[in-house]
N, C-alpha and C positions, 0 to 999 in steps of 0.2 A: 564677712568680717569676724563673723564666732568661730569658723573655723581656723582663718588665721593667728587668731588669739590663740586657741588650743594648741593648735602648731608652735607657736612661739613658746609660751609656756611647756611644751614637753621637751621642746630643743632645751629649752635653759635647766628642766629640771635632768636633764642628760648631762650636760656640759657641771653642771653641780657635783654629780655621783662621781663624772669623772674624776675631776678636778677632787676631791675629799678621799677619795679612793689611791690616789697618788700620792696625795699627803700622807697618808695611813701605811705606808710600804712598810714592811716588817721587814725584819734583819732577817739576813739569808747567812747560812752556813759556810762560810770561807774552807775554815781547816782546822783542823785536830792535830796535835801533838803533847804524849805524855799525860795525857789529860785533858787537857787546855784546850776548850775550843775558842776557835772568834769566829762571831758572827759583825757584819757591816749592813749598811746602805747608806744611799746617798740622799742627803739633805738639800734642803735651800735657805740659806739665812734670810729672816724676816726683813732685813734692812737694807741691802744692797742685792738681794737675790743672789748671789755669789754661791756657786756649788758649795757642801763640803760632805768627807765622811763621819758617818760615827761608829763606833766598834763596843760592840760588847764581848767582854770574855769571860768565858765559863772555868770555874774552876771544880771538875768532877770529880778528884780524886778526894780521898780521907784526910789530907795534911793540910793546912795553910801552907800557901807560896808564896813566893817574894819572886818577880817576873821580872826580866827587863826586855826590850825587844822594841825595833821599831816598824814602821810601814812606809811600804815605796807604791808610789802612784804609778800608772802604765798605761800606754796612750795607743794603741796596735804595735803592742809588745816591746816598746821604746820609752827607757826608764825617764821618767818628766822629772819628779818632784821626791823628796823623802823627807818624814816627818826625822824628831831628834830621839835620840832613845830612851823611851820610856821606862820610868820604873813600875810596878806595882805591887801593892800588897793584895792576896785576894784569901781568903777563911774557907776552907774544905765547904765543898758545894754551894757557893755563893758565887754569885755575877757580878760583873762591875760596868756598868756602862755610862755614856752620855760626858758635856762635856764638865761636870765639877768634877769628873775624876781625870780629866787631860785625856778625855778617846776620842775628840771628834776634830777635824783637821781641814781649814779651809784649802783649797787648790787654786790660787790665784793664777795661775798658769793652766787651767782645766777650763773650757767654758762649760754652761750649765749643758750644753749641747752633747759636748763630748762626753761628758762625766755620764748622762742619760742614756747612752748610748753603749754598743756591745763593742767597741774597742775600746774602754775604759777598764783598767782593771787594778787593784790594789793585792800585795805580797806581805807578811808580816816575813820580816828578814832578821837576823842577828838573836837570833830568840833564845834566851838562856832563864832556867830555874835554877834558882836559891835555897 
């Protein structure tokens, strides 16, 4: 009986690290241009579990920029979904991420499945500096 106890409790304290570790995914490097990098990952809303992305972008150069540009969702290289064109302001070497600044983009047409997954893929397209 002590030992199934053990057993139970090390499964769960497994299934834990996972589960917290998943949660914790850090943004990964998309692309660079002129400066500008964006980094992404994929989310799950607290509410309805619904996929979504968030983007952060870097702005490296010496100048404040004024960005516009949006993002297109991709499904095994089959354009699904695309956000509306973004504007943004960003201050020479400062980030902007998350959603009070309009980065993070539900895919209601993605399931959590697909978005998890390596035919999932997101493009920043239209991209122009001010």
């Amino acid at each position: 009986m002590k030992q199934k106890l053990q057993l139970l409790l090390a499964l769960l304290f497994v299934i834990s690290i996972s589960t917290h570790a998943f949660a914790q995914k850090k943004f990964e490097k998309k692309s660079e241009e002129n400066g500008i990098v964006f980094y992404g990952k994929t989310k799950y809303s607290k509410k309805n579990k619904a996929p979504f992305l968030c983007v952060k972008v870097h702005n490296t150069t010496e100048k404040d920029v004024d960005l516009k540009f949006a993002v297109g969702f991709f499904l095994t290289g089959v354009a699904t979904e695309s956000t509306e064109q973004i504007s943004l302001q960003i201050p020479a070497g400062k980030k902007k991420k998350g959603r009070k600044n309009k980065l993070c983009w539900l895919a209601p047409e993605t399931t959590a499945e697909e978005m998890a997954s390596d035919r999932f893929d997101w493009v920043v397209k239209d991209f122009t500096i001010e």
